[in-house]
C-alpha positions as CSV (number, residue, x, y, z in Angstrom):
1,X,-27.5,-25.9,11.8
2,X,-25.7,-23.0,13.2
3,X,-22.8,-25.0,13.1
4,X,-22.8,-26.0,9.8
5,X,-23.8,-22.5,8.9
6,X,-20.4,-20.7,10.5
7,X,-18.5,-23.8,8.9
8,X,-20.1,-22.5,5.5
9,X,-19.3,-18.8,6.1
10,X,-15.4,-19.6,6.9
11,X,-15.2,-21.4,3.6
12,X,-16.4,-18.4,1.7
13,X,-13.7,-16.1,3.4
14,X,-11.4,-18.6,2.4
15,X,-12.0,-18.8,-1.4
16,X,-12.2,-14.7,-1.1
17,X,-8.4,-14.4,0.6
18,X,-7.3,-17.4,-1.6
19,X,-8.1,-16.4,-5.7
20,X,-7.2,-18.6,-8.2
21,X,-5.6,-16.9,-10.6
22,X,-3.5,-13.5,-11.5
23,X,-6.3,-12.2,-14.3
24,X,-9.7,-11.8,-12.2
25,X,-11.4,-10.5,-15.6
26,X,-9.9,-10.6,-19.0
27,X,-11.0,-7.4,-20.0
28,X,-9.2,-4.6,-21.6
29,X,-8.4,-0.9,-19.7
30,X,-9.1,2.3,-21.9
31,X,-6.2,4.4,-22.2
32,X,-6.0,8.0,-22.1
33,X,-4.7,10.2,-24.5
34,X,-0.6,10.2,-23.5
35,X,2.3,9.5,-24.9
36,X,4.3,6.4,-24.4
37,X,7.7,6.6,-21.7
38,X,10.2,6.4,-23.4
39,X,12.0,3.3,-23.3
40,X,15.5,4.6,-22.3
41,X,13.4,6.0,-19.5
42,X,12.2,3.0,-18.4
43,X,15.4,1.0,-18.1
44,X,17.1,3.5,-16.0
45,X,14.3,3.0,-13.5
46,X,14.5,-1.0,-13.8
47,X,18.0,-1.1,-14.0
48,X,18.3,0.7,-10.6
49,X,15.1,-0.6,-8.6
50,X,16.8,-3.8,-7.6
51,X,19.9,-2.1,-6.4
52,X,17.8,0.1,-4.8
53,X,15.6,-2.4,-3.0
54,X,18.1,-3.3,-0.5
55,X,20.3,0.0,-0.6
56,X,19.0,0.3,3.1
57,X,20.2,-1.8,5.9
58,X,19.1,-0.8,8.9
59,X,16.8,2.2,10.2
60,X,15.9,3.4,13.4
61,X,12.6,5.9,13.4
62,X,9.9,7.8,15.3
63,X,6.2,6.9,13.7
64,X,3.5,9.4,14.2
65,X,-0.2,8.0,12.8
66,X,-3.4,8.9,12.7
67,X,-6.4,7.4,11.3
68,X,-9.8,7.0,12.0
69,X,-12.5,4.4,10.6
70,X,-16.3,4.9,9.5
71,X,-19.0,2.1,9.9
72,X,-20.7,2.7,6.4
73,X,-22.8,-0.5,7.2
74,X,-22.4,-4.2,9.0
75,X,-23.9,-7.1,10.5
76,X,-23.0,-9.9,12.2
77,X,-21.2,-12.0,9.6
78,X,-18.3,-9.3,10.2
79,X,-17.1,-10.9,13.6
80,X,-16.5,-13.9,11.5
81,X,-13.4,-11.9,9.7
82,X,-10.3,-13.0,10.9
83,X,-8.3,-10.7,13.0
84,X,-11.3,-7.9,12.4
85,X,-11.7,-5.7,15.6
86,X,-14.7,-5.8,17.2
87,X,-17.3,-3.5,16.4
88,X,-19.9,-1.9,19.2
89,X,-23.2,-1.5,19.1
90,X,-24.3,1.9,18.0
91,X,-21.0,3.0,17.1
92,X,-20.1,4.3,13.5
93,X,-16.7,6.6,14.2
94,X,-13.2,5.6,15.8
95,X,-10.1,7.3,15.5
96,X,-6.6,6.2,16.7
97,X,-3.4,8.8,17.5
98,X,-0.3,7.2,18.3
99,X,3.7,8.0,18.7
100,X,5.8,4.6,17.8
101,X,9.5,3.6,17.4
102,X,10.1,1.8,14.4
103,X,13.6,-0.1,13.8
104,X,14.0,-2.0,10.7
105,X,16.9,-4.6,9.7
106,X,17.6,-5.9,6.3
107,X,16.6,-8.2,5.5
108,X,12.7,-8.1,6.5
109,X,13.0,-7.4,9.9
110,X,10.6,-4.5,11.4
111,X,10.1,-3.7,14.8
112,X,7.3,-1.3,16.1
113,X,7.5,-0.2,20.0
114,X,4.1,2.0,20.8
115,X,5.5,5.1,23.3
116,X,1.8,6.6,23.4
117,X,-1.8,6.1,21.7
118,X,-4.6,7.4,22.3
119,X,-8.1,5.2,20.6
120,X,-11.7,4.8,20.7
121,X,-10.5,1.3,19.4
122,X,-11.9,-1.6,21.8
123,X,-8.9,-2.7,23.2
124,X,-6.9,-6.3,22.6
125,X,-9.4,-6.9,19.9
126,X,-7.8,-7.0,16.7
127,X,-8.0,-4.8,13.8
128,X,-9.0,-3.4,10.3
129,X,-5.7,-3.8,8.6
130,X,-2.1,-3.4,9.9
131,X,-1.3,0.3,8.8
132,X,2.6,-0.6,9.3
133,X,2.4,-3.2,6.0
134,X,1.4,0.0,3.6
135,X,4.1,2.3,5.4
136,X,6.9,-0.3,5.1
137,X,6.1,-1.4,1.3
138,X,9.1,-1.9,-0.9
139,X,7.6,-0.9,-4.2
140,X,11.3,-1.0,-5.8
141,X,10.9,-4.5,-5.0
142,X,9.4,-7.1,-7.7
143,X,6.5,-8.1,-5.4
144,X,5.2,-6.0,-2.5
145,X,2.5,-6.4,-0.1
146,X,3.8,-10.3,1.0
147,X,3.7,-11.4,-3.0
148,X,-0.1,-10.2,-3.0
149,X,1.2,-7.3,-5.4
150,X,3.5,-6.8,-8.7
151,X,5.3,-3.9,-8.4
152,X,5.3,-2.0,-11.6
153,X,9.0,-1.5,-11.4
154,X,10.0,-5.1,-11.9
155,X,11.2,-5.4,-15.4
156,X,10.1,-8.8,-15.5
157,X,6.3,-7.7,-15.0
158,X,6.6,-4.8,-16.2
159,X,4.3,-6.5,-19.8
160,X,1.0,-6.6,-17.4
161,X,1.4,-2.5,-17.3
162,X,1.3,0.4,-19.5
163,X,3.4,3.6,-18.5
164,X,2.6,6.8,-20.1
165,X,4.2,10.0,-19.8
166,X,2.3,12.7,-17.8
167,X,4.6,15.2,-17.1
168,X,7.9,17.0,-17.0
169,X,9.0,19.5,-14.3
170,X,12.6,20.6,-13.7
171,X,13.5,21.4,-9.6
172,X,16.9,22.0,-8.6
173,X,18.6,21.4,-11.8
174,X,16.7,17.9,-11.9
175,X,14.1,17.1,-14.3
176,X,11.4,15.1,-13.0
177,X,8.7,12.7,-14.8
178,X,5.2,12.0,-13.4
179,X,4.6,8.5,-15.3
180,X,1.1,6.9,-15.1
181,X,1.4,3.4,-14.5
182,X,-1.8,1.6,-15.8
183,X,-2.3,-2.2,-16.0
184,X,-2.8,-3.6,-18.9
185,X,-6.0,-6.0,-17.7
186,X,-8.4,-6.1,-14.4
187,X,-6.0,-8.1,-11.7
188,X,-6.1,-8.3,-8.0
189,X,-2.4,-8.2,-8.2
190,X,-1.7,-5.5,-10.1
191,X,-1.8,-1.7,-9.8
192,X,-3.4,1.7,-10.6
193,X,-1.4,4.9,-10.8
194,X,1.4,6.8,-10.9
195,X,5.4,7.9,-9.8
196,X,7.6,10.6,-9.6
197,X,11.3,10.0,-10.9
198,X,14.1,12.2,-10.9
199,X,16.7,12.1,-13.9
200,X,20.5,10.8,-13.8
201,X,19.9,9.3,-9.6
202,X,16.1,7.4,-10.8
203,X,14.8,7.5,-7.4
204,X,11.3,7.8,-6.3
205,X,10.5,11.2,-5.1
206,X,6.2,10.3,-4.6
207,X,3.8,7.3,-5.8
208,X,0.6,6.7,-5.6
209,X,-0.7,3.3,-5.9
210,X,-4.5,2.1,-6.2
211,X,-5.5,-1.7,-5.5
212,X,-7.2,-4.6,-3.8
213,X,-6.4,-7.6,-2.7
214,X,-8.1,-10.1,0.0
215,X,-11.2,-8.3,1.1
216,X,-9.6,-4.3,1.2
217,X,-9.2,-2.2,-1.7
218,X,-6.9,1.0,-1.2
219,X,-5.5,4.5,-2.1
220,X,-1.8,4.9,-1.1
221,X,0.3,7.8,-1.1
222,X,4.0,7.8,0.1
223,X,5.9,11.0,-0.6
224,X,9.7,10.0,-0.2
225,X,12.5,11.8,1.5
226,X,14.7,14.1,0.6
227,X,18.3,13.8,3.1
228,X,20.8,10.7,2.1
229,X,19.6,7.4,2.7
230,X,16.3,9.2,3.3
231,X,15.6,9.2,-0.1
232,X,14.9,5.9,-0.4
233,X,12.5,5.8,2.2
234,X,8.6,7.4,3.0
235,X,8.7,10.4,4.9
236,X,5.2,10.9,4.7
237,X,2.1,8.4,3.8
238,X,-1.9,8.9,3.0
239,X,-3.8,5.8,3.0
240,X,-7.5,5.3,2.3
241,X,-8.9,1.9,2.8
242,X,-12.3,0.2,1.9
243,X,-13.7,-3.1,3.4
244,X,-16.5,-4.0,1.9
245,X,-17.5,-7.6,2.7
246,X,-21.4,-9.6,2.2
247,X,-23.2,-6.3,3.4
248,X,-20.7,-5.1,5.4
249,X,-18.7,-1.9,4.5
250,X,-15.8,-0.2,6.8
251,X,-13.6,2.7,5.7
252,X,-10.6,3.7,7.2
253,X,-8.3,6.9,6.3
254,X,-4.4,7.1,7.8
255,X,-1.8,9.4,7.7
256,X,1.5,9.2,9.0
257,X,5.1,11.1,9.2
258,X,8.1,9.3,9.8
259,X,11.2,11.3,11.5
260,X,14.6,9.0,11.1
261,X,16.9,9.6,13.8
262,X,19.4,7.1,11.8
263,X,20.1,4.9,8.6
């Protein structure tokens, strides 16, 4: 019985990581009261965000993070999560410091090498979520997250979203737009938020992008940088994740700062 039981539990994590389709609810998203980006707006940024996608070759970085996770509630269906860390009795808070090298190589190459850390995290026994995957996102790509996500800068899905003008502020000389990017119907693979984009260059200067996908819904914030080839990259990232899973609920916040020493 028990067996059959565990059998029936993997099964249901299985149709949860797997959906079946793009639309999870055909139902409409109430817009507020903004008006439309302009279109000529909105080709500058799709003309350039496949050019910019792979303007970057190769990186080598220092990673400083720091997170920590809350035990809102769980039980003991939770150890059946794959890769999920294993929790301790009694125990509610953990927290995690750590100094990494990061070196990355076009095309999808990332290596991570840990220098210190400091965790409360039981040892060699998996994890909430790998923090790297957020930091190292692509959203000038047509799909981030491994395909789980359509970026809202794709021209080609770019009719599942709405973008609505929020603001304009001029610094430097530049004018920049906040645009809200809202999608059009309730998807697990589509996105809730909003960019900064500078005029004449149409780079990214911030984003902040609101989702779910598998079992983990999230908050993201990546401010860009500001130096060269820097500016097509996160300098800095806030990350608030949720895992909320047949009674079991997990939160975990994450910041990190990335230094380049060369790209």
């Amino acid at each position: 019985m028990y067996k059959a039981f565990k059998i029936s539990v993997y099964i249901f994590i299985l149709g949860l990581l797997f959906p079946l389709g793009i639309m999870a609810k055909d139902s409409k998203v109430a817009l507020p009261d903004k008006p439309v980006v302009p279109d000529s707006i909105l080709q500058n940024i799709f003309q350039f965000s496949p050019f910019y996608s792979k303007i970057v070759d190769e990186y080598n970085a220092d990673l400083y993070l720091k997170g920590k996770v809350l035990v809102h509630r769980s039980n003991k269906l939770v150890k059946y999560i794959p890769s999920m860390f294993r929790l301790e009795e009694g125990v509610r808070h953990y927290i995690i410091e750590s100094l990494s090298e990061m070196q990355y190589t076009a095309p999808d190459i990332y290596n991570r090498k840990v220098k210190a850390i400091s965790s409360t995290f039981p040892r060699n026994s998996g994890e909430l979520t790998d923090l790297t995957n957020f930091l190292n996102m692509n959203f000038y790509s047509s799909s981030i997250m491994l395909d789980k996500l359509l970026s809202p800068l794709d021209e080609k899905v770019s009719k599942y979203y709405v973008y609505l003008l929020d603001s304009i502020v001029v610094d430097q000389g530049f004018q920049k737009y906040k645009i809200s990017i809202i999608p059009k119907f309730k998807s697990t693979q589509l996105v809730n938020g909003y960019i900064w984009v500078s005029d004449e260059v149409w780079t990214i200067r911030e984003v902040y992008f609101e989702g779910k996908f598998d079992l983990i819904e999230f908050k993201l914030r990546k401010i860009m940088g500001e130096k060269g080839d820097e500016e097509f990259l996160p300098a800095r990232l806030n990350l608030d994740i949720n895992f909320k899973f047949m009674g079991n609920h997990l939160e975990m916040k994450a910041d990190a700062w990335v230094k380049y020493n060369n790209v």
